[in-house]
C-alpha positions as CSV (number, residue, x, y, z in Angstrom):
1,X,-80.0,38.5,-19.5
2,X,-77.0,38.3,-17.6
3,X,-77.7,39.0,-13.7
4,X,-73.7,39.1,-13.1
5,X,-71.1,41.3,-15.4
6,X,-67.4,40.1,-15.0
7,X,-64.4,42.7,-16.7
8,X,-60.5,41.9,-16.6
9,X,-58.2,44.4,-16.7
10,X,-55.0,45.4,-15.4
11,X,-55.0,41.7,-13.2
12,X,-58.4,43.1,-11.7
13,X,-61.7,41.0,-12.2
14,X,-64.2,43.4,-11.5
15,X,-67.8,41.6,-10.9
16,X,-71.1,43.7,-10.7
17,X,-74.3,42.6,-9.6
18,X,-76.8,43.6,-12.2
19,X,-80.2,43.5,-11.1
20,X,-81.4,46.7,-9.8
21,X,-85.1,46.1,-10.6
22,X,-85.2,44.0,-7.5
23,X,-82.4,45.9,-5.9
24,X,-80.0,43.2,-6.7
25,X,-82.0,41.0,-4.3
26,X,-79.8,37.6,-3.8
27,X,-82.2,34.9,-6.0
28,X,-80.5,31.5,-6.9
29,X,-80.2,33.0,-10.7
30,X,-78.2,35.6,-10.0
31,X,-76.2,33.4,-6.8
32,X,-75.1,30.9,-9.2
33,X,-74.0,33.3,-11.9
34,X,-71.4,34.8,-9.2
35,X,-70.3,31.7,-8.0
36,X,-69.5,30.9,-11.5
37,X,-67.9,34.2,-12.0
38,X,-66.2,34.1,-8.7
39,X,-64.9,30.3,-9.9
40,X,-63.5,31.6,-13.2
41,X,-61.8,34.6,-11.9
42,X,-59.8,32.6,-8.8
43,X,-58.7,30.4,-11.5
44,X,-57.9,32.9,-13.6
45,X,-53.9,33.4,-13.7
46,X,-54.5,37.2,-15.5
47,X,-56.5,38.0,-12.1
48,X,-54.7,39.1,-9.0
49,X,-57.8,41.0,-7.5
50,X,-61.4,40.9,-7.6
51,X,-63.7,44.0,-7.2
52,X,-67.5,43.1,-6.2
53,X,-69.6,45.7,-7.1
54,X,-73.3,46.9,-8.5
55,X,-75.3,49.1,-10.9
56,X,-78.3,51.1,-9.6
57,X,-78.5,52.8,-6.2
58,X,-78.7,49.9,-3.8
59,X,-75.8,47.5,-3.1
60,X,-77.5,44.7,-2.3
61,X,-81.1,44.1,-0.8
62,X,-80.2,40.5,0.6
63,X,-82.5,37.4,-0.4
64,X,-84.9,37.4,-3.1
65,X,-87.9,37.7,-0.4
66,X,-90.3,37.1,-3.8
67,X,-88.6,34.2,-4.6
68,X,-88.1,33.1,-1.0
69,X,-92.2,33.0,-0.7
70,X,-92.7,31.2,-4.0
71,X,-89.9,28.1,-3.1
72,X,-91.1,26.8,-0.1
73,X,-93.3,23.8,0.0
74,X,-92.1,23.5,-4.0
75,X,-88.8,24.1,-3.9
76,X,-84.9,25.4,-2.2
77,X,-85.4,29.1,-1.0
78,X,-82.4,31.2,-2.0
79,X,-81.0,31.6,1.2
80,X,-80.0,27.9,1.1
81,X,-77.7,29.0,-1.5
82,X,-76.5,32.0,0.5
83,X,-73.8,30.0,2.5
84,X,-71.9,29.0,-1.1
85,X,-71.4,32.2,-1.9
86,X,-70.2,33.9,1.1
87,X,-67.7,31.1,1.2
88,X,-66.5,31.4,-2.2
89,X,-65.9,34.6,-1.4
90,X,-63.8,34.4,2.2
91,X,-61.9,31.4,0.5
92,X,-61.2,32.9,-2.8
93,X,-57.0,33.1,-3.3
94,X,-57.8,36.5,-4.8
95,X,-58.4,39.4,-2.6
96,X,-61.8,40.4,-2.9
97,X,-62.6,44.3,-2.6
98,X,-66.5,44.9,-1.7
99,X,-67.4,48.3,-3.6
100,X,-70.9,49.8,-1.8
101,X,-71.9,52.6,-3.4
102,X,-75.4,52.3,-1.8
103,X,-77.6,50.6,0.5
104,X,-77.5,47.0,1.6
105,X,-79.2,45.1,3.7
106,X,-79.1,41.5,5.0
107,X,-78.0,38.9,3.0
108,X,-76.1,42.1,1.5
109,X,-74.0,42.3,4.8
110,X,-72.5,39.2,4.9
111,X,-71.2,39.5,1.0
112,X,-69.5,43.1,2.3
113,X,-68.3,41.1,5.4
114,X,-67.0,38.1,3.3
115,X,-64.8,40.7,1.2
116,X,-61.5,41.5,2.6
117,X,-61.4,45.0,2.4
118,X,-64.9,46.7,1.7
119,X,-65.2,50.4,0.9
120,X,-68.5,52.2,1.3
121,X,-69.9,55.8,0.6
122,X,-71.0,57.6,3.6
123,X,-73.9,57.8,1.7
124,X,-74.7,54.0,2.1
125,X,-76.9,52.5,4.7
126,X,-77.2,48.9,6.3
127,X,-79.5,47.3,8.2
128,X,-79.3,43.7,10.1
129,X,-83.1,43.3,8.9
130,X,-83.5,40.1,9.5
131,X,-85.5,39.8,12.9
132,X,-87.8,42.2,11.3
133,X,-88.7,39.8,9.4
134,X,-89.3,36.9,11.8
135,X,-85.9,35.3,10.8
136,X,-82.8,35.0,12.0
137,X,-79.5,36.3,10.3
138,X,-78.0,32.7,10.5
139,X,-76.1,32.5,7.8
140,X,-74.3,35.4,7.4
141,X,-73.1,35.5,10.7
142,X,-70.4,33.1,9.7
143,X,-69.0,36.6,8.0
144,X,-70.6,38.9,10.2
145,X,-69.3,38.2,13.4
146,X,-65.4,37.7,13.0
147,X,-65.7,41.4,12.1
148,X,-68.1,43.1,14.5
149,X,-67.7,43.8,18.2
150,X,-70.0,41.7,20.1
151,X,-71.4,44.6,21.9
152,X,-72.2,45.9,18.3
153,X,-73.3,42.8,17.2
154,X,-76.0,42.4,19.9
155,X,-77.2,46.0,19.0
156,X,-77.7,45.9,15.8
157,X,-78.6,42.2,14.9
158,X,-81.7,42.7,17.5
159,X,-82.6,46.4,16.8
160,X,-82.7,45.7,13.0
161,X,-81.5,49.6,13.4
162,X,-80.7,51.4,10.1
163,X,-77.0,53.0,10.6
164,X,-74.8,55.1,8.3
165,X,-71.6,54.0,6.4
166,X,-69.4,55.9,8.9
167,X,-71.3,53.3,12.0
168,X,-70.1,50.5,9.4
169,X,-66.6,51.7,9.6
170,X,-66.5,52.4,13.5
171,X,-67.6,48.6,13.9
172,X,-65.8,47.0,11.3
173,X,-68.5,46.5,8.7
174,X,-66.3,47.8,6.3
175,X,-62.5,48.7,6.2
176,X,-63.2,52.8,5.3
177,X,-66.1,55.4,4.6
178,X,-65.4,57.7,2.2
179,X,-67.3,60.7,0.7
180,X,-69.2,59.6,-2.8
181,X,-66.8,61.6,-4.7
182,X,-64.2,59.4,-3.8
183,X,-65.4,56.1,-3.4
184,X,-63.6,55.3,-6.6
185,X,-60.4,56.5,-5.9
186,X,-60.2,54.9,-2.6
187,X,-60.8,51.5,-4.3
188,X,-58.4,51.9,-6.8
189,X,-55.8,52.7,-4.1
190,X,-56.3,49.7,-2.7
191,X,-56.3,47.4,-5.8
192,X,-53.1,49.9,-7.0
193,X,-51.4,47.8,-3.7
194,X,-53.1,44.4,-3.9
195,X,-52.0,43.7,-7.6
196,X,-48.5,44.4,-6.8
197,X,-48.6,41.5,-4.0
198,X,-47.3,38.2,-5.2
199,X,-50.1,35.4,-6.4
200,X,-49.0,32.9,-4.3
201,X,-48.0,35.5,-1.1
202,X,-51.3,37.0,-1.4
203,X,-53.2,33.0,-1.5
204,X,-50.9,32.4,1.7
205,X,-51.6,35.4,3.5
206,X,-55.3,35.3,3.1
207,X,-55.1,31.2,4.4
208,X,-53.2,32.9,7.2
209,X,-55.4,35.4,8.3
210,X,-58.3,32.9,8.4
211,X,-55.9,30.1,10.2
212,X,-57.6,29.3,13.8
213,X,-54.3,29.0,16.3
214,X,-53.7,25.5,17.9
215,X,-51.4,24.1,20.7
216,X,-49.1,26.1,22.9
217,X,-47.1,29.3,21.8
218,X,-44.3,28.1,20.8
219,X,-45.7,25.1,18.6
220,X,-47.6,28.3,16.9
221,X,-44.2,29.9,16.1
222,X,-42.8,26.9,15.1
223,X,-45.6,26.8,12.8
224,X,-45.1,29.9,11.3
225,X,-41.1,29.7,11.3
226,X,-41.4,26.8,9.2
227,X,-44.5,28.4,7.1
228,X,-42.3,31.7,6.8
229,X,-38.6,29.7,5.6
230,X,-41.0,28.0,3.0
231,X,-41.9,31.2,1.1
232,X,-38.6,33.0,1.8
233,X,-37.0,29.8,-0.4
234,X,-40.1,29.6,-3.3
235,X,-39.8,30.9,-6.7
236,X,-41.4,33.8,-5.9
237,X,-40.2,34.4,-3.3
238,X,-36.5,34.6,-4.9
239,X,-37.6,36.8,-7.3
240,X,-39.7,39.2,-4.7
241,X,-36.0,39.6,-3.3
242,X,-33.9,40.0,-6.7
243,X,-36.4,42.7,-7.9
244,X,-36.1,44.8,-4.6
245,X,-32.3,44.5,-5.0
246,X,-32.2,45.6,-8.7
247,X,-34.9,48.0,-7.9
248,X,-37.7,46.8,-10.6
249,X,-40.7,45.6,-10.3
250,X,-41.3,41.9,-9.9
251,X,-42.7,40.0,-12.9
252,X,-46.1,39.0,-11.5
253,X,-47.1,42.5,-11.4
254,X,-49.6,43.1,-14.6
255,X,-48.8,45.3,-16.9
256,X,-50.0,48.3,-17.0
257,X,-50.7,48.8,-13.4
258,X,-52.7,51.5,-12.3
């Protein structure tokens, strides 16, 4: 039984976690099914976004704690999986939209974080559980902490506190909090933008907004002069500029667009 469901359509690969009986707890099975899914849809030309979401009421519970028991001392615990999927998800060329329609927790976090735009329902709840536990939420700090405010950060990875989707907002969890009745709407007004950015543009700007600065000011806008002339002069680029002139849309927009 697949752990992972992957749909295409309208250049929008949506992939839900599909494990509820163990609140879509993160075990190696259903890890490498998303990385494989995550693989085939950043290679996939007919994609231009990606929607991670879920069926049943929790998001995602983080690691396969049952699992996690059973591995050690006979095998790899899931969490030494962990950092090859929140990877695959900041690096993807796609923009990845994180749709929470429920709780998450640990591991669960630093997926959301990964994403680059996640919309919850007020109705969601998150916890940093980790130190609960007796662990440490290593890992996913690599997502985490690019997005939270340290003093944030300090609170809520030592508390292990339980706080609402409109906390996750305020601290840059997520990008919005909406009411439950909405959340769909809101992440189809966001995919309604993404999908009308260029492949390429999109793949550049996402490389961009993860680009660590180097050197002096001006080498850093020589850098992006040069980086900027580049796209202005690509094939896309040309056409971006012909369609806004003869007031179409451009051809990599799919059709059918929402």
């Amino acid at each position: 039984m697949s752990l992972v469901r992957s749909q295409t359509e309208r250049g929008v690969a949506t992939l839900t976690l599909d494990s509820p009986a163990n609140r879509n707890a993160l075990s190696t099975a259903l890890i490498e099914e998303l990385l494989a899914a995550l693989a085939a849809a950043d290679t996939d030309d007919a994609v231009r976004a990606v929607v991670l979401t879920h069926t049943g009421p929790v998001f995602c519970s983080g690691a396969d704690l049952k699992e996690t028991a059973a591995a050690f001392g006979s095998g790899r615990p899931p969490v030494s999986r962990l950092g090859e999927v929140l990877a695959a998800v900041w690096e993807s060329r796609k923009p990845v939209v994180a749709r929470v329609a429920g709780p998450a927790r640990a591991g669960g976090l630093g997926l959301i974080a990964a994403a680059d735009i996640a919309v919850c329902s007020t109705a969601a709840t998150f916890a940093f559980s980790e130190v609960r536990i007796g662990v440490v939420p290593a890992v996913i700090s690599a997502t985490v902490l690019p997005r939270l405010s340290p003093r944030a950060a300090a609170e809520l990875y030592l508390t292990g506190a339980t706080f609402d989707g409109a906390r996750a907002e305020r601290v840059g969890l997520v990008t919005a909090a909406v009411d439950p009745a909405e959340l769909d709407a809101a992440v189809e007004g966001y995919l309604r933008d993404l999908v009308r950015g260029a492949p390429g543009a999109l793949a550049g700007t996402k490389e961009l907004l993860r680009g660590r600065k180097s050197g002096t000011f001006r080498d850093e806008i020589a850098a992006m002069t040069e980086l900027s002339v580049g796209y202005f002069g690509s094939a896309e680029g040309m056409e971006g500029i012909m369609a806004f002139r003869e007031k179409r849309d451009p051809n990599w927009v799919p059709d059918g667009v929402f």
